[in-house]
C-alpha positions as MATLAB code, in Angstrom:
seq = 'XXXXXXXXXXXXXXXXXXXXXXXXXXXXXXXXXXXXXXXXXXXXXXXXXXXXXXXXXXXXXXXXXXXXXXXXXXXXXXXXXX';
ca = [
       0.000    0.000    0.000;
       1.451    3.466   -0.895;
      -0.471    6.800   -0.252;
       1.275   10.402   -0.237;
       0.935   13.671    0.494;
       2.119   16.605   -1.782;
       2.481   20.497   -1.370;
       3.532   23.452   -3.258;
       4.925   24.929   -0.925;
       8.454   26.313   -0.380;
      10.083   23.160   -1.000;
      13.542   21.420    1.035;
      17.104   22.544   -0.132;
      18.622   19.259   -1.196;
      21.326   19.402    1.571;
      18.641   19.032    4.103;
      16.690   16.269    2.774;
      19.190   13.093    4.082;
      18.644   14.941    7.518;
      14.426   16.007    7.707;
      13.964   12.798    9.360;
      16.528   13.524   12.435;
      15.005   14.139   15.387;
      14.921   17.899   16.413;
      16.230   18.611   13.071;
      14.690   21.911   11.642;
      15.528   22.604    7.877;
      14.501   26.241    8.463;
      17.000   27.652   11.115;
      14.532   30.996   12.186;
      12.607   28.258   13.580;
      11.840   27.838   17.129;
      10.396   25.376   19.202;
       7.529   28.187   19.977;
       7.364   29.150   16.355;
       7.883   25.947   14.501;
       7.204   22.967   16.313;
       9.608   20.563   18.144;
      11.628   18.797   14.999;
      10.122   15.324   16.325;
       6.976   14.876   14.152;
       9.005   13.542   10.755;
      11.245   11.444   13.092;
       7.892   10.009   14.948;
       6.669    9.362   11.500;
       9.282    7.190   10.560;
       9.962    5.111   13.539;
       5.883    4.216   13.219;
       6.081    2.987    9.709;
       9.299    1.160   10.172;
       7.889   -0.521   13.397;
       4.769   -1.727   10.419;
       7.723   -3.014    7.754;
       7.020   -0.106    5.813;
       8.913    3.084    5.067;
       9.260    7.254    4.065;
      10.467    8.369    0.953;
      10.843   12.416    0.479;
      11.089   14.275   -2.833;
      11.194   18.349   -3.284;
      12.703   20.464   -4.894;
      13.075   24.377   -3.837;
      10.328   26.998   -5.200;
       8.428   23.548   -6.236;
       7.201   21.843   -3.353;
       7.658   18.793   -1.474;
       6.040   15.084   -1.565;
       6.254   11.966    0.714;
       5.119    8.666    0.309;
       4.706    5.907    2.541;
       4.960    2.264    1.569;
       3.577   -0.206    4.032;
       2.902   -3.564    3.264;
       0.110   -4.823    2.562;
      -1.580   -7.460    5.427;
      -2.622  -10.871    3.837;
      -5.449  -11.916    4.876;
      -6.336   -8.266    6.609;
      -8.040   -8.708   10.078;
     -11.369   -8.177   10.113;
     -13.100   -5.574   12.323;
     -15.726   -6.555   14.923;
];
């Protein structure tokens, strides 16, 4: 299973991509835990679909936007709910 999310936004310099899933790693350095959030929730993200045999994959480019994808495998036979 693969679903994304896509922007067009401000997009990630390339030299930050290999580190946007770091914990407390902020691409934008004006950033502030009060202004910008803690630098956890990509980190979080990744630990969760790693723990389900899945994984994040990033793409952006500057001025274009940003997309990620998540791949998770797919659960054969799928539990069913009560």
């Amino acid at each position: 299973m693969v679903f994304g999310i896509s922007d067009s936004g401000v997009g990630i310099a390339a030299e930050d991509l290999p580190h946007i899933f770091d914990r407390f790693y902020r691409a934008d350095r004006a950033r502030t835990r009060e202004s910008g959030g803690s630098g956890l929730g990509l980190a979080i993200v990744q630990r969760l679909v790693e723990a389900q045999g899945g994984r994040v994959a990033v793409s952006s480019a500057v001025g274009q936007g940003t997309t990620f994808r998540v791949y998770l495998p797919s659960c054969v036979p799928c539990p069913t709910t009560p």
